[in-house]
DRENROKE-67850 format. One record per residue: residue number from 1; chain; x, y, z of N, C-alpha, C in turn. Coordinates in nm, 3 decimals. Layout:
% DRENROKE-67850
ATOM  num  cadena      n.X      n.Y      n.Z     ca.X     ca.Y     ca.Z      c.X      c.Y      c.Z
ATOM  NUM       A        X        Y        Z        X        Y        Z        X        Y        Z
...
END
This chain:
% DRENROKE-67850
ATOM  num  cadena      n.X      n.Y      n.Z     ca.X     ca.Y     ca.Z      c.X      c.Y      c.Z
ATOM    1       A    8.599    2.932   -0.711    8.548    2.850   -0.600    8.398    2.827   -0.617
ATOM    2       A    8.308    2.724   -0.633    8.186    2.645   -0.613    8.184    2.671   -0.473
ATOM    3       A    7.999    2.698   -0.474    7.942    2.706   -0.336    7.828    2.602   -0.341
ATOM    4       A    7.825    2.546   -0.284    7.689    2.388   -0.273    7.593    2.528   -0.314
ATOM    5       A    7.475    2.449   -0.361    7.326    2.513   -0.403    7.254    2.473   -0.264
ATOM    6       A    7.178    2.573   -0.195    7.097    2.563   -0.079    7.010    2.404   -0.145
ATOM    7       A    6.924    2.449    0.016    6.853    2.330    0.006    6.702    2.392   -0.101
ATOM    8       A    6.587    2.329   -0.034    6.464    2.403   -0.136    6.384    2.505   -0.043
ATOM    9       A    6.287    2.571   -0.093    6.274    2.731   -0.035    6.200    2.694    0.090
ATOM   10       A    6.200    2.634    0.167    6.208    2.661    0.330    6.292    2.618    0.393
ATOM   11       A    6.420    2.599    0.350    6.525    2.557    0.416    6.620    2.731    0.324
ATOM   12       A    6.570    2.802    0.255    6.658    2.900    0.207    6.577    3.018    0.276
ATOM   13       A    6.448    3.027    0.281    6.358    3.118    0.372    6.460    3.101    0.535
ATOM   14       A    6.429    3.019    0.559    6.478    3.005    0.704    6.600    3.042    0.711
ATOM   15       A    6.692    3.014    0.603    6.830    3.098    0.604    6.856    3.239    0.625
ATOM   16       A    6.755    3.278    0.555    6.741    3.400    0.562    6.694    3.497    0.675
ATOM   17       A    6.604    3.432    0.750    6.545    3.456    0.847    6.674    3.488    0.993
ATOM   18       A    6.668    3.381    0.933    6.840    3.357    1.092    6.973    3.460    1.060
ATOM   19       A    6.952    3.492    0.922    7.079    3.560    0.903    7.025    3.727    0.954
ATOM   20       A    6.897    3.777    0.894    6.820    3.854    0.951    6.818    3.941    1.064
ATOM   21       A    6.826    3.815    1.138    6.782    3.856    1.296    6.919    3.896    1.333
ATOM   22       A    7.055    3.767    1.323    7.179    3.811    1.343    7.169    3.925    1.323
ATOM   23       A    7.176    3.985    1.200    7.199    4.140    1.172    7.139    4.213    1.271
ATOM   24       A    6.995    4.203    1.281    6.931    4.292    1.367    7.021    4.304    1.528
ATOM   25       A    7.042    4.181    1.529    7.087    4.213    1.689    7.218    4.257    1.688
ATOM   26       A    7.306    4.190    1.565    7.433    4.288    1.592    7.447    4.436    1.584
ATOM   27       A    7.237    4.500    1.557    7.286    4.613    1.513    7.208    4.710    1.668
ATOM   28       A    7.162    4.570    1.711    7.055    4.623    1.830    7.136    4.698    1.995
ATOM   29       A    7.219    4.594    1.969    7.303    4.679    2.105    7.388    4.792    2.054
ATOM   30       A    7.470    4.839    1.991    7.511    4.959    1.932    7.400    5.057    1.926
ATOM   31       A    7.291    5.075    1.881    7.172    5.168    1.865    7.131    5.172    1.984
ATOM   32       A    7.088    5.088    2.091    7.082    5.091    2.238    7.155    5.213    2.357
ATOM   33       A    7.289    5.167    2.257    7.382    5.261    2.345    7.418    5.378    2.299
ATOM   34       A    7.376    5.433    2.235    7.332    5.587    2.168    7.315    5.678    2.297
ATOM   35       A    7.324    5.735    2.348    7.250    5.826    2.405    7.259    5.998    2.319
ATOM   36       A    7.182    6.105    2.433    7.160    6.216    2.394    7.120    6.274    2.186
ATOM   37       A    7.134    6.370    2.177    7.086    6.370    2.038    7.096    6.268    1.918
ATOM   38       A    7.193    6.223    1.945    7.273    6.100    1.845    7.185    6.037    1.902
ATOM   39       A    7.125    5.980    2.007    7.011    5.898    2.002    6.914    5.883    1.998
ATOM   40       A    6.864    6.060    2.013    6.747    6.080    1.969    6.707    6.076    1.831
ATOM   41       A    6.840    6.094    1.745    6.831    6.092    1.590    6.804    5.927    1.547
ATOM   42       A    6.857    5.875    1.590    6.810    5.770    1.538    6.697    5.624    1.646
ATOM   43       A    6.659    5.747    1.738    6.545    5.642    1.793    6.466    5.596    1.722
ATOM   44       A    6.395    5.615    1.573    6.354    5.586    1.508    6.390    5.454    1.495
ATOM   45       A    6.512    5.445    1.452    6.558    5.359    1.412    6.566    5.191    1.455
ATOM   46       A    6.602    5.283    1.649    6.594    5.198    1.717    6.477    5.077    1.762
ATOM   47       A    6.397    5.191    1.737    6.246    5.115    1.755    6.225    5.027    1.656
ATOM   48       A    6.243    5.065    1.531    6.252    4.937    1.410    6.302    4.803    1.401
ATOM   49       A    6.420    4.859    1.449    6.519    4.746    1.452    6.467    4.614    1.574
ATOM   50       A    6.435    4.715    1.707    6.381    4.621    1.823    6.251    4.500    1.759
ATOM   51       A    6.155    4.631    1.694    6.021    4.540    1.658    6.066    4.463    1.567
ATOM   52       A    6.128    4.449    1.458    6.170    4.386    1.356    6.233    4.265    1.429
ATOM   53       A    6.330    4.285    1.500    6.359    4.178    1.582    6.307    4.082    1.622
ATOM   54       A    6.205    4.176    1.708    6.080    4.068    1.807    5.994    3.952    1.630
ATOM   55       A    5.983    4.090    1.605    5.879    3.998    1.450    5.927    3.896    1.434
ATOM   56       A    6.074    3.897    1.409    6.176    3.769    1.348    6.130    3.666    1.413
ATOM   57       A    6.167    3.698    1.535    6.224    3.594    1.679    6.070    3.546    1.652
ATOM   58       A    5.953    3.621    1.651    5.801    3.538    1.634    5.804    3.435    1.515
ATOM   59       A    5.820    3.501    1.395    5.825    3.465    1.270    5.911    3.320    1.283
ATOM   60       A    6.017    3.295    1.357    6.086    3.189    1.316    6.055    3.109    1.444
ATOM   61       A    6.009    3.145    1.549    5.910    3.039    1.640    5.793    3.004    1.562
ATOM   62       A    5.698    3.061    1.541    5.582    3.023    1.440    5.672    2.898    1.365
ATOM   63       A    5.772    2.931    1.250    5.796    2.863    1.160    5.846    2.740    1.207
ATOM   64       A    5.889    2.695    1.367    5.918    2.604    1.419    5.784    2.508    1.443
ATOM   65       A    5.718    2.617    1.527    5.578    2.522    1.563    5.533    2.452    1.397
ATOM   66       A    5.522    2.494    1.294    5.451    2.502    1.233    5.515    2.331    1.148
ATOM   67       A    5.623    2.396    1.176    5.722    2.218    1.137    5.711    2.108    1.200
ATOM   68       A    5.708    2.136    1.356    5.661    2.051    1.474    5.483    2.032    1.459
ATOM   69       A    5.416    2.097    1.429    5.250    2.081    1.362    5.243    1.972    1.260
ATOM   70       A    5.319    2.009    1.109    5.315    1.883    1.028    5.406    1.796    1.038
ATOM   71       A    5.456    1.763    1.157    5.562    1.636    1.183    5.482    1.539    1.258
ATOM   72       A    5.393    1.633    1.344    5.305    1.568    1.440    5.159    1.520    1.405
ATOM   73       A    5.164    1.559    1.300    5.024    1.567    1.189    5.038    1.461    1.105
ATOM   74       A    5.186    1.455    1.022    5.188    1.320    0.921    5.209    1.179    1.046
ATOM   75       A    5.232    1.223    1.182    5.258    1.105    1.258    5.124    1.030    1.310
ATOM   76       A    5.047    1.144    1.313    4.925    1.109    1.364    4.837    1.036    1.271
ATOM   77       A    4.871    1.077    1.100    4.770    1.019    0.981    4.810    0.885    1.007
ATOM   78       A    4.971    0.854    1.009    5.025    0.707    0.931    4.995    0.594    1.106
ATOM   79       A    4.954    0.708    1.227    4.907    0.575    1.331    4.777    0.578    1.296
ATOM   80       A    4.691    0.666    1.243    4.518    0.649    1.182    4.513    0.531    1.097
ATOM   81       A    4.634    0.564    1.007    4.641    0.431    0.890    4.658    0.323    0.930
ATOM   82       A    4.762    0.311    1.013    4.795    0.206    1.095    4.652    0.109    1.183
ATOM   83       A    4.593    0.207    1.248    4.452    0.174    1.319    4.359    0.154    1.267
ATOM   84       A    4.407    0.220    1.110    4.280    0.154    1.017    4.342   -0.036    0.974
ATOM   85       A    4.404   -0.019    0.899    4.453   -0.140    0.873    4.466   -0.271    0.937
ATOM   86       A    4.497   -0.225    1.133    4.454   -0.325    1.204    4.321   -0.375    1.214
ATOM   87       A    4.205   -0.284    1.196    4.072   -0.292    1.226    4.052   -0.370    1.164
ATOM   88       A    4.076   -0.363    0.994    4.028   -0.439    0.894    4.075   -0.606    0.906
ATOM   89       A    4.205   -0.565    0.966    4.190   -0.717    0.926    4.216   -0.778    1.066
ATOM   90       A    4.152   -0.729    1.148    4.057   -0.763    1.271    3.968   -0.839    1.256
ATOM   91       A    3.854   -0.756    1.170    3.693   -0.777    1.092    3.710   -0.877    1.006
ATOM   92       A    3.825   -0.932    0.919    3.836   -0.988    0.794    3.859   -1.163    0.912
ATOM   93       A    3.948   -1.140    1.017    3.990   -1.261    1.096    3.860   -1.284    1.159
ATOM   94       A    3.756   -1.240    1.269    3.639   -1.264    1.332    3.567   -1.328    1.212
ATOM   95       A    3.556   -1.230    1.091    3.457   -1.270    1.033    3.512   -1.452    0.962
ATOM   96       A    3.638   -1.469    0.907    3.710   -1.582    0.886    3.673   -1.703    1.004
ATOM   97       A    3.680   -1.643    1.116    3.663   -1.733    1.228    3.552   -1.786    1.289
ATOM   98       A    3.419   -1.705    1.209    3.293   -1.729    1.225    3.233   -1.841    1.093
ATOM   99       A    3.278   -1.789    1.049    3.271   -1.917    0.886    3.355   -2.053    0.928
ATOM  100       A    3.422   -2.077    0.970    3.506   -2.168    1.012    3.434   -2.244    1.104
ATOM  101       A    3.381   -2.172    1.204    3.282   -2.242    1.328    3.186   -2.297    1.260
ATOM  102       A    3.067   -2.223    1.167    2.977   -2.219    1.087    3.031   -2.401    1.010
ATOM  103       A    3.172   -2.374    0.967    3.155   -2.512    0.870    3.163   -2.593    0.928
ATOM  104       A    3.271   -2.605    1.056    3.259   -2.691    1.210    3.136   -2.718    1.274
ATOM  105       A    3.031   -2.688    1.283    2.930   -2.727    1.362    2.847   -2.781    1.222
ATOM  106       A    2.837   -2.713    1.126    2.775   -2.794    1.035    2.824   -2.973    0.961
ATOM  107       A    2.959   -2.955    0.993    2.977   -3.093    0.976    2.964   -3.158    1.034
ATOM  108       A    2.961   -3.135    1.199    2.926   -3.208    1.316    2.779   -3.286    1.331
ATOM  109       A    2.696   -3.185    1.286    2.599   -3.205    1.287    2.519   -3.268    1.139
ATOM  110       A    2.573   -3.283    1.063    2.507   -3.315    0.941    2.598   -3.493    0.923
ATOM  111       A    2.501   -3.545    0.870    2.520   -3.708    0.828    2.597   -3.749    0.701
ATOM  112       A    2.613   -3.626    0.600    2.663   -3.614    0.464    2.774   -3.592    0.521
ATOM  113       A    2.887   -3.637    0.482    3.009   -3.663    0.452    3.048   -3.583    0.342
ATOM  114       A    3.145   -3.427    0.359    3.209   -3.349    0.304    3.363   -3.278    0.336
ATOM  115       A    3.402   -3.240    0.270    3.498   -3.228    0.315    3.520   -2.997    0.271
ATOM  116       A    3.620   -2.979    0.351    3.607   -2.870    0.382    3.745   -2.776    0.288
ATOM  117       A    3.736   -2.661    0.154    3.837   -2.615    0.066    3.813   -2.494    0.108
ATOM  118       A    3.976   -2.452    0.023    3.936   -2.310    0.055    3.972   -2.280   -0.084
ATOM  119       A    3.876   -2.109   -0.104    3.950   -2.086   -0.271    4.080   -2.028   -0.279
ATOM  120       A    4.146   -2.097   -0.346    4.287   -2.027   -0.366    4.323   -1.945   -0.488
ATOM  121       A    4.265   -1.944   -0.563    4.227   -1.817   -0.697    4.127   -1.795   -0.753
ATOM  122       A    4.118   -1.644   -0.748    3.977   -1.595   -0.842    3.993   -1.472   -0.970
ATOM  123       A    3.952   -1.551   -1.104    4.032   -1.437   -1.167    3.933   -1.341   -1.199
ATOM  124       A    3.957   -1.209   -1.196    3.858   -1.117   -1.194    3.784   -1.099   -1.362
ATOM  125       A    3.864   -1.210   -1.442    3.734   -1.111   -1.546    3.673   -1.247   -1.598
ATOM  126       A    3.690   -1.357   -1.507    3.603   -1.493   -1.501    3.551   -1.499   -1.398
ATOM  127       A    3.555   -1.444   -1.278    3.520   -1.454   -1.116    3.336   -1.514   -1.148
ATOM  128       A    3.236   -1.516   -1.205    3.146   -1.555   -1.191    3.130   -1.694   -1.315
ATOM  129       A    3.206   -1.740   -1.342    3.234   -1.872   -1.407    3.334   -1.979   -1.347
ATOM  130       A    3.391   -1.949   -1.296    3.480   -2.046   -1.224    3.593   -1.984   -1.104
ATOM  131       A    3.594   -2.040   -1.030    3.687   -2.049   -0.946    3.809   -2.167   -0.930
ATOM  132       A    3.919   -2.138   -0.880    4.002   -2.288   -0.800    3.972   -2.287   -0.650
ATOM  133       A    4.007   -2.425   -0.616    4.033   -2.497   -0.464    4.139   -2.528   -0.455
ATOM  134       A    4.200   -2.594   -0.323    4.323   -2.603   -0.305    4.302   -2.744   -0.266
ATOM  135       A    4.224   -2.796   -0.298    4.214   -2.971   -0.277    4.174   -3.061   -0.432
ATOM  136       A    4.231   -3.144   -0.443    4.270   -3.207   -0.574    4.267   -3.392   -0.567
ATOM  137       A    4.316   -3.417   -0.686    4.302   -3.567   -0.668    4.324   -3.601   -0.508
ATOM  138       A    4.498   -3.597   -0.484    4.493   -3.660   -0.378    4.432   -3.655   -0.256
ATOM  139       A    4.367   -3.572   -0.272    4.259   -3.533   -0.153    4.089   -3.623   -0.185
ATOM  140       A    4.136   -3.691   -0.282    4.012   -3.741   -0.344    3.906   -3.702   -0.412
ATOM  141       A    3.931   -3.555   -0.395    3.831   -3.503   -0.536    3.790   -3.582   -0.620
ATOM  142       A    3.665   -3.536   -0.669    3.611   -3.639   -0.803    3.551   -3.546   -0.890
ATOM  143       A    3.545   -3.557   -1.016    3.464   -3.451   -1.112    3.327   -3.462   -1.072
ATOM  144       A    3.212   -3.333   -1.093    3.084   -3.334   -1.085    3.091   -3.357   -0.928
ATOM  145       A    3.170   -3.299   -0.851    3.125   -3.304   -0.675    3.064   -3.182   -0.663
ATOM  146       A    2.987   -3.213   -0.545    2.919   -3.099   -0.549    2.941   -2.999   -0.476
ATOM  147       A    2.961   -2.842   -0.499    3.043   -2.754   -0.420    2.894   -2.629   -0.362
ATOM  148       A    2.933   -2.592   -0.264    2.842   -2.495   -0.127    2.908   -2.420   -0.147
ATOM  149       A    2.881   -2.263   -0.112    2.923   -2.180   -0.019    2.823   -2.188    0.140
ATOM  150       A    2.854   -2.254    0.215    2.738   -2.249    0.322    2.619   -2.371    0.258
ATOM  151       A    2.537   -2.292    0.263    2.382   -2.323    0.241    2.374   -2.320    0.067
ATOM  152       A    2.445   -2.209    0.019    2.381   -2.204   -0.121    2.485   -2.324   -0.226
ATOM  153       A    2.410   -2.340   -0.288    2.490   -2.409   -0.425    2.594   -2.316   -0.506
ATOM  154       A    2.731   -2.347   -0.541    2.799   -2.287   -0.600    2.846   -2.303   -0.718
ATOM  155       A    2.848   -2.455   -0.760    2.851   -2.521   -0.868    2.883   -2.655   -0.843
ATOM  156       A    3.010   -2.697   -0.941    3.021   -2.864   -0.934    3.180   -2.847   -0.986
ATOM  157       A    3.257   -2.967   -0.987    3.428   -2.991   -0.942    3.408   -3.049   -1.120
ATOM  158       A    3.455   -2.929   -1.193    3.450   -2.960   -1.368    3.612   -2.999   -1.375
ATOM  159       A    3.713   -3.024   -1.339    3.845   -3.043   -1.359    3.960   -3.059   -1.247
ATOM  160       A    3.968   -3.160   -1.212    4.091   -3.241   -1.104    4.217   -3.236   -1.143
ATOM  161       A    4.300   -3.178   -1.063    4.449   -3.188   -1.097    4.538   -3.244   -0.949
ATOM  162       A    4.635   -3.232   -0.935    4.717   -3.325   -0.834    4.665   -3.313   -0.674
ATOM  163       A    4.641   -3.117   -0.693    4.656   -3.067   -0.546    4.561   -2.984   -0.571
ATOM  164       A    4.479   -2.921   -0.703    4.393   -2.834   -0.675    4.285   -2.853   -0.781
ATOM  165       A    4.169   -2.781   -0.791    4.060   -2.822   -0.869    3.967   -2.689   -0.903
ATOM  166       A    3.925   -2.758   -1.048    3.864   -2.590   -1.076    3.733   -2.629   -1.075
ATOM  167       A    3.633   -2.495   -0.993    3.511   -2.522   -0.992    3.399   -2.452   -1.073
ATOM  168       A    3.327   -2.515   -1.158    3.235   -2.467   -1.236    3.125   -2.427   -1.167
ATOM  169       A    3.097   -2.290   -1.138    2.975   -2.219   -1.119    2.859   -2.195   -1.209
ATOM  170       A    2.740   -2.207   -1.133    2.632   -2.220   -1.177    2.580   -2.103   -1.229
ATOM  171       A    2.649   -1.966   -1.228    2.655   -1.874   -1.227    2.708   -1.822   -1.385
ATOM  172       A    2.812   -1.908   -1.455    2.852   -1.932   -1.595    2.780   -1.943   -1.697
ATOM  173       A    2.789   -1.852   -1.778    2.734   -1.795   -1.846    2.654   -1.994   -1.962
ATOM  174       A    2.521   -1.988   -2.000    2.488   -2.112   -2.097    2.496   -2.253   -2.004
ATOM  175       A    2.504   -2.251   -1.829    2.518   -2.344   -1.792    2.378   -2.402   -1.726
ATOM  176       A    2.319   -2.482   -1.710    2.201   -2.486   -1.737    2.200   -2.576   -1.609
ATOM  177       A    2.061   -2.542   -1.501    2.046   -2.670   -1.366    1.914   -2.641   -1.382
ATOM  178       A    1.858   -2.762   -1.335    1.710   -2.797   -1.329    1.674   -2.738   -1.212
ATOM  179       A    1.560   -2.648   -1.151    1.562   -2.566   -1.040    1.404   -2.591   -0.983
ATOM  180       A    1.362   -2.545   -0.856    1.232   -2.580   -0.823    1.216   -2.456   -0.736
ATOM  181       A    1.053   -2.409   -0.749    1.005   -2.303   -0.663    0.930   -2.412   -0.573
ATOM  182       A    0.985   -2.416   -0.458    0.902   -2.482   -0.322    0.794   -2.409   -0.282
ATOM  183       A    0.733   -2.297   -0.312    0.635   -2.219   -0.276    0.512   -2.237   -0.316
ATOM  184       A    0.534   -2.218   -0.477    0.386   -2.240   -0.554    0.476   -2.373   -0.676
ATOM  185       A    0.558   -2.445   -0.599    0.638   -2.582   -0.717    0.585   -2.492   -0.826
ATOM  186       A    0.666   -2.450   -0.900    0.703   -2.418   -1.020    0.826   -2.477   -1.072
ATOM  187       A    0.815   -2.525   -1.195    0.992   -2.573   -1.259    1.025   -2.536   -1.357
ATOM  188       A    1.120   -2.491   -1.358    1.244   -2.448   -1.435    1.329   -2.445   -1.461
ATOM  189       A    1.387   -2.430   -1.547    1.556   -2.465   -1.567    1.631   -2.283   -1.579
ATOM  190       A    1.728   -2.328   -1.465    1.813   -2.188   -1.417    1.953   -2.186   -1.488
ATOM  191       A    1.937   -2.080   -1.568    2.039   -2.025   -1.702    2.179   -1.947   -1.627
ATOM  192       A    2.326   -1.969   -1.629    2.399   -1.857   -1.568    2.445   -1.750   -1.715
ATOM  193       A    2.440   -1.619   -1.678    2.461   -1.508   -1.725    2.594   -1.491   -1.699
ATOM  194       A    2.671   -1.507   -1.647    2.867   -1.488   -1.659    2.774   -1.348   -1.532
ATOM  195       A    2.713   -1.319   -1.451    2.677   -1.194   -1.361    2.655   -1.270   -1.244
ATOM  196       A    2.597   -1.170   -1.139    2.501   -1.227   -1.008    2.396   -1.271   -0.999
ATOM  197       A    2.312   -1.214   -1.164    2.177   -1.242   -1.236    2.199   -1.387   -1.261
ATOM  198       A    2.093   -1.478   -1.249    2.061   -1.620   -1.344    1.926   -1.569   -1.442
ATOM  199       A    1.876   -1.650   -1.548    1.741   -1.646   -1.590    1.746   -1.786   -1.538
ATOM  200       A    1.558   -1.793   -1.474    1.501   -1.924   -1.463    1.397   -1.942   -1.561
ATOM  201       A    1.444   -2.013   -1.649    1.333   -2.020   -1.804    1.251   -2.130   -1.838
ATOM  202       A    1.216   -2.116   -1.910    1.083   -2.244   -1.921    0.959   -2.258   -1.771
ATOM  203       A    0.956   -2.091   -1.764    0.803   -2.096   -1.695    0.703   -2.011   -1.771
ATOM  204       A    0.611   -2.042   -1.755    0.496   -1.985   -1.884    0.432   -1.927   -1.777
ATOM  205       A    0.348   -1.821   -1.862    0.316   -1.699   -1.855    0.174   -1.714   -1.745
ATOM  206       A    0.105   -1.813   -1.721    0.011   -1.868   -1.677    0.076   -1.935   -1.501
ATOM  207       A    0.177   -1.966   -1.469    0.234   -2.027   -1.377    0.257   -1.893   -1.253
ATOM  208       A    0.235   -1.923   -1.096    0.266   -1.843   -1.045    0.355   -1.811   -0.925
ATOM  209       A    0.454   -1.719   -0.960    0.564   -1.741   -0.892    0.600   -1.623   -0.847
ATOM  210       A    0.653   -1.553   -0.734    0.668   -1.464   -0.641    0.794   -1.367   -0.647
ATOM  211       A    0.804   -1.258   -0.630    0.959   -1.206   -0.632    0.988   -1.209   -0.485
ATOM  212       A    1.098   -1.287   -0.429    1.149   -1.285   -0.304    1.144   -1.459   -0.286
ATOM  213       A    1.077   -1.512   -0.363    1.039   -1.659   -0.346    1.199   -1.759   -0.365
ATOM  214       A    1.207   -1.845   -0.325    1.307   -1.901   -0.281    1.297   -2.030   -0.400
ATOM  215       A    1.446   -2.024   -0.414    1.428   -2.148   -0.560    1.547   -2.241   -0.499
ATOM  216       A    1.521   -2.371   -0.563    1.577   -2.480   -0.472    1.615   -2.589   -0.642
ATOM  217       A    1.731   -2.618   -0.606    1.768   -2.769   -0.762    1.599   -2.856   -0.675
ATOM  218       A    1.542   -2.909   -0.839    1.488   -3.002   -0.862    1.535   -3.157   -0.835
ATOM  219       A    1.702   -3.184   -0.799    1.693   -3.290   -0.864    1.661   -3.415   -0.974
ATOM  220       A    1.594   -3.311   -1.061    1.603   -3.401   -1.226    1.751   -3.339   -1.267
ATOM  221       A    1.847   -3.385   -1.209    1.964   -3.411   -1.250    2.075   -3.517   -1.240
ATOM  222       A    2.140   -3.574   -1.311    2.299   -3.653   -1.256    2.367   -3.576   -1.152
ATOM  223       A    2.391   -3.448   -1.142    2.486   -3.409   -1.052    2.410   -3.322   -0.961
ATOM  224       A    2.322   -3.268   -0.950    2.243   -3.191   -0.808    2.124   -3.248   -0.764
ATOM  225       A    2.129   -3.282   -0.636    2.056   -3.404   -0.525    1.929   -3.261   -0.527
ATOM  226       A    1.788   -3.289   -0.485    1.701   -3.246   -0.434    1.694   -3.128   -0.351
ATOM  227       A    1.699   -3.018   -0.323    1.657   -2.968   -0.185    1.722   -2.863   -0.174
ATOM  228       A    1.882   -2.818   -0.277    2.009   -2.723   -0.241    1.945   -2.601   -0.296
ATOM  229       A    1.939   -2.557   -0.169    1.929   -2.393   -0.229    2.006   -2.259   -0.307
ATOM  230       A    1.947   -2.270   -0.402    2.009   -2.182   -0.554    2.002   -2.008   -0.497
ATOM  231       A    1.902   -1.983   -0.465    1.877   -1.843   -0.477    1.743   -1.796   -0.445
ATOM  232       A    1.670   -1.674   -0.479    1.577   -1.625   -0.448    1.486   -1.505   -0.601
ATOM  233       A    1.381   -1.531   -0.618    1.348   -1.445   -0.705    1.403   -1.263   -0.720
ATOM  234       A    1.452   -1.258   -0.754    1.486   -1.102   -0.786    1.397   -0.995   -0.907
ATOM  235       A    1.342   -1.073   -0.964    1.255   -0.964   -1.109    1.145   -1.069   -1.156
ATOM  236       A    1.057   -1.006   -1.184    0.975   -1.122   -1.266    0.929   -1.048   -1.413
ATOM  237       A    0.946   -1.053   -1.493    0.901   -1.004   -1.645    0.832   -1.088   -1.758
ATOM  238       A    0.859   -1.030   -1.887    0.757   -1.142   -1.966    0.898   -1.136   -2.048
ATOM  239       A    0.909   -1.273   -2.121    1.017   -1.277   -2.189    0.921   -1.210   -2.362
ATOM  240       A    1.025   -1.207   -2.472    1.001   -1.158   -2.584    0.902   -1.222   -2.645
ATOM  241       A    0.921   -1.330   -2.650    0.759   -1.432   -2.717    0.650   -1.414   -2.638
ATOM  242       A    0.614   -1.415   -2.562    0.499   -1.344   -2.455    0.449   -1.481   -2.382
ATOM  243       A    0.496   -1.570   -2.378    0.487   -1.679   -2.378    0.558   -1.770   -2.289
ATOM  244       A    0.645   -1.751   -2.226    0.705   -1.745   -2.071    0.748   -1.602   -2.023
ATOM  245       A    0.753   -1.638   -1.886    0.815   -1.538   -1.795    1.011   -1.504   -1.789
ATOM  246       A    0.973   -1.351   -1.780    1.141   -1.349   -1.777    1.193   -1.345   -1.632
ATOM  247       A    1.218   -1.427   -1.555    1.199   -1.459   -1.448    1.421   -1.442   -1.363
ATOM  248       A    1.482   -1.349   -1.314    1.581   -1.308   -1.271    1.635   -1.402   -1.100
ATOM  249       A    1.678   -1.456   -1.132    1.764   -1.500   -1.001    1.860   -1.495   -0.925
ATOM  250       A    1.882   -1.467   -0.815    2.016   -1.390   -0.791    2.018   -1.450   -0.605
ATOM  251       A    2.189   -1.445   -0.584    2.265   -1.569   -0.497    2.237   -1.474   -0.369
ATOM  252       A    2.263   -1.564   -0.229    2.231   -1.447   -0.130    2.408   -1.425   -0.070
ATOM  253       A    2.510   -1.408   -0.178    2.587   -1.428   -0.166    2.681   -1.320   -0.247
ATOM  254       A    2.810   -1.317   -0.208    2.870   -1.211   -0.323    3.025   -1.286   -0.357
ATOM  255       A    2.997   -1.325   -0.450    3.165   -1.444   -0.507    3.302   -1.448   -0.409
ATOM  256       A    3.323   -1.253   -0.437    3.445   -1.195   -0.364    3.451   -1.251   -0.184
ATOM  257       A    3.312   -1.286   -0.166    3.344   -1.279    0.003    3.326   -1.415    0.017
ATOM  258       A    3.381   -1.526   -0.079    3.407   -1.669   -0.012    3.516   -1.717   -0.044
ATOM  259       A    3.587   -1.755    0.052    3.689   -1.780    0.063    3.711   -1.975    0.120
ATOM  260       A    3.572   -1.986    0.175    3.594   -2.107    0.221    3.420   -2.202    0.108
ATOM  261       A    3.461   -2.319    0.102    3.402   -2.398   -0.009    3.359   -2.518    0.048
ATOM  262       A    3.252   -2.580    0.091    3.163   -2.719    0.144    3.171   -2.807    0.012
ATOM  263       A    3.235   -2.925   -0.014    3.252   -3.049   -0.155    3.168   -3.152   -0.064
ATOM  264       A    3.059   -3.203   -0.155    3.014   -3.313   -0.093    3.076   -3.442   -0.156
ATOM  265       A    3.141   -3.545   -0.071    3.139   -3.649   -0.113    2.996   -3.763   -0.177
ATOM  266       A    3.049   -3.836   -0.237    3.003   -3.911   -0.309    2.911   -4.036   -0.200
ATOM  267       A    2.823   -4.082   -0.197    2.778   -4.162   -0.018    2.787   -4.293   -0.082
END
């Protein structure tokens, strides 16, 4: 005859425990009823058996609470998790819903004619060279449109397809925009590094320009109008020839946290 295999060792502890105590008590009233020498001989005994008892009867309350402790414990983590998870994407919707207003009042108020994308893929080991949109020819896209996050420049609409469009960031590594310091007009042309870093190059060593200073497209271009703000000085150095500045630019922005995209139409 086969006997099932217990369960795992606190379900075979606890077997044991219960079988235990049975014993004890089947042995507790018989020793009880002892009297005279015969019960003085084994009062010893009796007393063992009682405390051993009580121990049990503790021992396997403890071992109850203690089950009812981590039942009530993993219930309490997975509503923490739970309360975490709502929070977040609480914060992720307000903050969604504040960008949204943000692009709503800015179109209201602005005379340029744009239209409003959102990104629908970002691949992580291109994320600072290109992105997609979810608006495409028939939406009227045109190549070389010009794409925002907000306020800053993000790049330009390098490839149209039916329903979606890929956008070339300025941020891509060898891609080159004509750039302007509005502070002390300095010009330069702003290099993307495939990073958050740009170089702004072709300023000489004699020219003077600020770290924190605010850099803006020149407009000596076909595709970027006057005035769009690129970024802000981050480093100023000497490049290797000694002979311009190694001059670091960087977005007031972080790729991962845009989700929504300003295309200017064509006027």
């Amino acid at each position: 005859m086969k006997f099932k295999k217990m369960g795992g060792p606190k379900k075979r502890l606890a077997y044991y425990i219960v079988s235990l105590i049975l014993v004890l008590l089947v042995l507790r009233g018989p020793l009880n009823s002892m009297e005279g020498p015969v019960g003085n001989l084994f009062f010893p005994v009796k007393v063992w058996v009682y405390q051993s008892t009580n121990k049990m009867k503790e021992g396997l309350s403890t071992l109850k609470n203690y089950n009812r402790i981590m039942q009530e414990n993993k219930e309490f983590k997975h509503e923490v998790a739970k309360l975490a998870i709502l929070e977040k994407q609480s914060e992720t919707l307000i903050e969604e819903n504040k960008r949204l207003h943000e692009l709503l009042d800015m179109k209201q108020k602005s005379k340029t004619v744009f239209k409003v994308a959102r990104i629908n893929f970002k691949d992580s080991l291109t994320y600072h060279e290109s992105v997609f949109i979810d608006l495409g020819e028939t939406d009227g896209i045109k190549k070389d449109m010009v794409v925002m996050a907000g306020k800053d420049l993000l790049g330009r609409v390098s490839k149209i397809y039916k329903d979606y469009s890929l956008v070339e960031l300025v941020t891509k590594g060898d891609v080159y925009t004509s750039v302007l310091s509005y502070k002390n007009e300095v010009l330069g042309v702003l290099k993307g590094e495939n990073s958050e870093l740009m170089t702004m190059e072709s300023v000489s060593v004699d020219k003077n320009i600020e770290v924190g200073e605010e850099i803006y497209t020149s407009g000596i271009s076909d595709i970027y109008p006057k005035g769009i703000y690129v970024g802000r000085v981050e480093s100023i150095g000497e490049s290797k020839n000694q002979l311009f500045k190694d001059i670091k630019i960087v977005q007031d922005f972080n790729i991962f946290d845009i989700n929504e995209v300003i295309i200017f139409e064509e006027e």
